[in-house]
Each structure stands twice: as C-alpha cells, then as structure tokens.
C-alpha positions as CSV (number, residue, x, y, z in Angstrom):
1,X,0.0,0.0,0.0
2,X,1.2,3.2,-0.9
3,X,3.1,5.1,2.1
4,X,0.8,8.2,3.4
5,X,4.1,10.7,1.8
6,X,3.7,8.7,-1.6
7,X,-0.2,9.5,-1.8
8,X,0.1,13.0,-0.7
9,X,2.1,14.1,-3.1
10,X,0.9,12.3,-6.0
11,X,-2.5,13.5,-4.9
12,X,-0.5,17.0,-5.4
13,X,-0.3,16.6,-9.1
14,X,-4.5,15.7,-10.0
15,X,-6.3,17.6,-11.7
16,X,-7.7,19.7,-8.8
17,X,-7.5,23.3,-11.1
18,X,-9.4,21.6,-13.9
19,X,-12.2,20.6,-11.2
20,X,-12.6,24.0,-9.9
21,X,-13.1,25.3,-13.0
22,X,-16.0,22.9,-13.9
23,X,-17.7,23.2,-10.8
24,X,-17.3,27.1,-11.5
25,X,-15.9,27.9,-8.0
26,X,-12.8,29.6,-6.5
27,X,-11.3,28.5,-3.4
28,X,-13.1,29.8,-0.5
29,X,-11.2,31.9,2.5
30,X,-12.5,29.6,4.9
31,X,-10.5,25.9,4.9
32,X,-13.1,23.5,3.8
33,X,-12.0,20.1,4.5
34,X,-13.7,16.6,4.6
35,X,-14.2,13.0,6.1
36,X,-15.2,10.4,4.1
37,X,-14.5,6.3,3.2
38,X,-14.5,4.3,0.3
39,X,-14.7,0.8,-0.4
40,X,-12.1,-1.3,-2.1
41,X,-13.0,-4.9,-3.0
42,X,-10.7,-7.7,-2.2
43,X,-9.7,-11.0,-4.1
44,X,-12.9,-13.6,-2.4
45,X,-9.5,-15.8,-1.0
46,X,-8.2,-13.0,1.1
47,X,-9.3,-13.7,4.8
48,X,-8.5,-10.6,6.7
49,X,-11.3,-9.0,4.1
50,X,-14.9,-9.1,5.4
51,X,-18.6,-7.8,4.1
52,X,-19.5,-4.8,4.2
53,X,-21.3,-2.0,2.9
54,X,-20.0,0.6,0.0
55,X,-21.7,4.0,-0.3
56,X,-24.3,3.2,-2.1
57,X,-25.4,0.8,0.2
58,X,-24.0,-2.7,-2.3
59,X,-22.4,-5.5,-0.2
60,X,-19.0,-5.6,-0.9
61,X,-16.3,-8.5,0.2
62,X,-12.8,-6.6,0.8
63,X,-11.8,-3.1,2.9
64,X,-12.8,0.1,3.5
65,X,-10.1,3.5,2.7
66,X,-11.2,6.3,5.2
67,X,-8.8,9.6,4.6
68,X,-9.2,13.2,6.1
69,X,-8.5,15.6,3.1
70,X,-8.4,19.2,1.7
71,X,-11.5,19.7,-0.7
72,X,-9.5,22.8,-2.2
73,X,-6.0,21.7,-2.6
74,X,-6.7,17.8,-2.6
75,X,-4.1,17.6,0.0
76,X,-4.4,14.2,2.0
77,X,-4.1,15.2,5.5
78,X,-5.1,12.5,7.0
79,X,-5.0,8.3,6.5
80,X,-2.8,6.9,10.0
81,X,-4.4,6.4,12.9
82,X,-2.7,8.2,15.6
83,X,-0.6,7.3,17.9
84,X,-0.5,3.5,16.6
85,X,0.4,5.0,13.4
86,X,-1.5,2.0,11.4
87,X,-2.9,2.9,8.2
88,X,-6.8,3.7,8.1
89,X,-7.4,0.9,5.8
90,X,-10.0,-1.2,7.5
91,X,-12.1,-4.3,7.0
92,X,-15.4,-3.7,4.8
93,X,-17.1,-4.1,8.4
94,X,-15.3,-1.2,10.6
95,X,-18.4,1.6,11.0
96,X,-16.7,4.6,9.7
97,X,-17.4,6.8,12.7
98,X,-14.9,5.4,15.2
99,X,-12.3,5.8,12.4
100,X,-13.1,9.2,11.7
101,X,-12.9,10.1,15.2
102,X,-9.1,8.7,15.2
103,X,-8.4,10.7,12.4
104,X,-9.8,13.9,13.7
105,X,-8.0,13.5,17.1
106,X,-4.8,12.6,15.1
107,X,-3.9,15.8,13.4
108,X,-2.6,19.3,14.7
109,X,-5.0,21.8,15.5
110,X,-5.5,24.8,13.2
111,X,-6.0,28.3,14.4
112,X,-7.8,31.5,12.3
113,X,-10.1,33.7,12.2
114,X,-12.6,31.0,11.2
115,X,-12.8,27.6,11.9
116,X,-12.0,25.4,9.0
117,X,-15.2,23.6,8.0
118,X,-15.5,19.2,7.6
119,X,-17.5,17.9,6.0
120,X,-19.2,14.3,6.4
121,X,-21.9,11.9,6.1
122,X,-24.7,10.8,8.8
123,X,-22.1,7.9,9.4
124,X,-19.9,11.1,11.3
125,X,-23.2,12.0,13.2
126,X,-21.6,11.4,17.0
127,X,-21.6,13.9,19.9
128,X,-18.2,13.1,20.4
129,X,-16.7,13.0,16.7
130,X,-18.3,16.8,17.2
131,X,-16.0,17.2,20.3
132,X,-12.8,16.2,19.0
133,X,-13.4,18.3,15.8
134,X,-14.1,21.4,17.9
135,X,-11.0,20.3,20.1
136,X,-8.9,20.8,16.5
137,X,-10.4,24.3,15.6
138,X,-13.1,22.6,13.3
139,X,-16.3,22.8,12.8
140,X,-17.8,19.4,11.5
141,X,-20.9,19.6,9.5
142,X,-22.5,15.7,8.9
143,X,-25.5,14.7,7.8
144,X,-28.5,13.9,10.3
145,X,-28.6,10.2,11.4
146,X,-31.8,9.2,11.8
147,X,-31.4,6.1,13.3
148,X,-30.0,7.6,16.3
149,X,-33.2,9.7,16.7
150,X,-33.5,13.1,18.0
151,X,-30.2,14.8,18.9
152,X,-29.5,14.8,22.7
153,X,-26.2,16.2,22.5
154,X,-25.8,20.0,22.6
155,X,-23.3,19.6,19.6
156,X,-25.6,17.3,17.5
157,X,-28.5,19.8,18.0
158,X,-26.3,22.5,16.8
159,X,-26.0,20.5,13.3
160,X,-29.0,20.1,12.9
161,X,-29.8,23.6,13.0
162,X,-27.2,24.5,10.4
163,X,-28.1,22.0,8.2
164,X,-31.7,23.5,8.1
165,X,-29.9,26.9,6.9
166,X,-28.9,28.1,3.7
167,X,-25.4,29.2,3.4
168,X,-24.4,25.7,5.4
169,X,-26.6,23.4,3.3
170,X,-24.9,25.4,0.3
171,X,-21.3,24.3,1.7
172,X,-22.4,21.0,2.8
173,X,-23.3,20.4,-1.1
174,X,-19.6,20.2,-1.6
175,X,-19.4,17.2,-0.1
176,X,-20.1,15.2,-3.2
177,X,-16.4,16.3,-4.2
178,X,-14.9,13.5,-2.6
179,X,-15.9,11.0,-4.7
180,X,-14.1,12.3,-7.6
181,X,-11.0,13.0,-5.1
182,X,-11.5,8.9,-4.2
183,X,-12.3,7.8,-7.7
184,X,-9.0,10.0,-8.9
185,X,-6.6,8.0,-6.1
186,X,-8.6,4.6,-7.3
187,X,-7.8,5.2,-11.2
188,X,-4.3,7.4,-10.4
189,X,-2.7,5.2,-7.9
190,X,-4.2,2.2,-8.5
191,X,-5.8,1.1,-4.5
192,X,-8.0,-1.1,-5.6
193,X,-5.0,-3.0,-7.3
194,X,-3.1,-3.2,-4.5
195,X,-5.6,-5.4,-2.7
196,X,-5.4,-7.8,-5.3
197,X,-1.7,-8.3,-4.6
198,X,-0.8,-7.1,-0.8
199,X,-2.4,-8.2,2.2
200,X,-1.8,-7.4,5.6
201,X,-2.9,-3.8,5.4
C-alpha cells in the first residue's frame, strides 16, 4: 500500500484546477475540508477481508479506505491512525465513525479567524466526533442520522440547525467532491490493485 508521503504528493499533481473550473468555483477563504470512506474490493481468497457496505449501500467483500482531506487543494491530511500510526485501511465491516474520530484526534489543530469547515456523512453523526473536531479548531458539518433519533447532545443539535440553513446546506453540497478525489486515487494510484496483490494492510 502506498506510504501516506507517496499519496500525498501524488495527490498534489490531480487535476484539482481543472475541477474547480467545472464546478465554476474559486477557493473559498475559509478551509473546507472533509471526512469520508470508500470501499475497495478484495480478491474472495483473502481472509482478513470481510462484508460490508460501500456508499451506495452494495455489499461488498474486501476493505474500506477512510482519509481526512483538503476539498480545495486535494491535500491528503489524514490516512494513519494516531498514535498507533497504522494505516486507516479497515475491513469492509469497521463503522466509519470510530475511524473518523481517530483521524480527527490525530492531526494538529488549526488556528484562524474561522474555523476550517469538515465535511461528512450521517455515518460522522456522533456527539463526540463533534467534540474532537471542535477540540482541533473545526467545525464538523454531517448529515442527520436518523437512526440515532432526536439529537440529545448539545453539539448534534447544533447541526441540525445549520443544516436547516442556507449558506451551510450550500457548503455541505460540496461534499459530493470527494468521490471524484476517491475515484482520482482509485484510477491514479491504483488502490483497488493493491488489494489484489498485498495483504496485511
């Protein structure tokens, strides 16, 4: 599997400019960043793979790839767990949440006038995942998980509310970005390859 140094700068030379300029937007003044996972199907032989869910909601046999990242650079800023320092490729199984959470409490906190936004799914709908992302100077904007029912949590509440406002649902919209940035490191780096050939991951 590629080291995290090998994928950040390789991540460097997509075509980030070319995606601005279809989406029509500039980079904004405020750091928009975002949390997501992806699923990478595994040879049917390979027994630390298990079953799990892609984003679409398809059963898929292999692993998932869960990475913190820049939505205006494409900068890779996060895929290690700290402190074990294990890479955030999981079984299919692994509920993105928990990972998210490791990834959020694993970087260095940023300090600015405003606090950088991230972005993620209901999956990233947690009281604490909110907590640790405040912790870092961030200010994490998820989708509402039903399932978990009305928020009780002061933080989850406070989503809620955003989400139901127009200038947040506007920059929540650009969460859809990071499936090009994870269909780019697919197609450019080749990850779903790898898991044909390496194991241990």
């Amino acid at each position: 599997v590629p080291s995290r140094a090998t994928v950040s700068e390789r991540s460097k030379h997509l075509p980030w400019q070319a995606l601005w300029q279809r989406q029509g937007g500039e980079k904004t003044k405020r750091r928009v960043l975002a949390l997501d996972a992806t699923a990478l199907p595994a040879q049917a032989t390979d027994p630390e793979a298990r079953w799990g869910r892609d984003s679409k909601g398809q059963w898929v046999y292999g692993y998932k790839l869960h990475l913190l990242l820049d939505l205006d650079t494409g900068e890779i800023l996060a895929h290690k767990i700290a402190p074990t320092g294990l890479t955030s490729v999981t079984p299919a199984n692994r509920h993105d949440g928990p990972v998210g959470w490791a990834l959020v409490r694993g970087i260095a906190s940023w300090e600015g006038e405003k606090p950088s936004l991230l972005l993620g799914d209901s999956a990233y709908d947690a009281e604490g995942l909110f907590q640790a992302a405040e912790e870092k100077g961030l200010l994490l904007l998820s989708g509402h998980n039903r399932r978990r029912g009305k928020p009780r949590g002061r933080r989850r509440g406070e989503n809620l509310r955003r989400l139901q406002r127009g200038a947040y649902r506007r920059l929540y919209r650009r969460r859809w970005e990071v499936e090009t940035v994870f269909g780019l490191l697919k197609g450019s780096l080749g990850l779903a390859a790898c898991l044909r050939r390496v194991r241990g991951l």
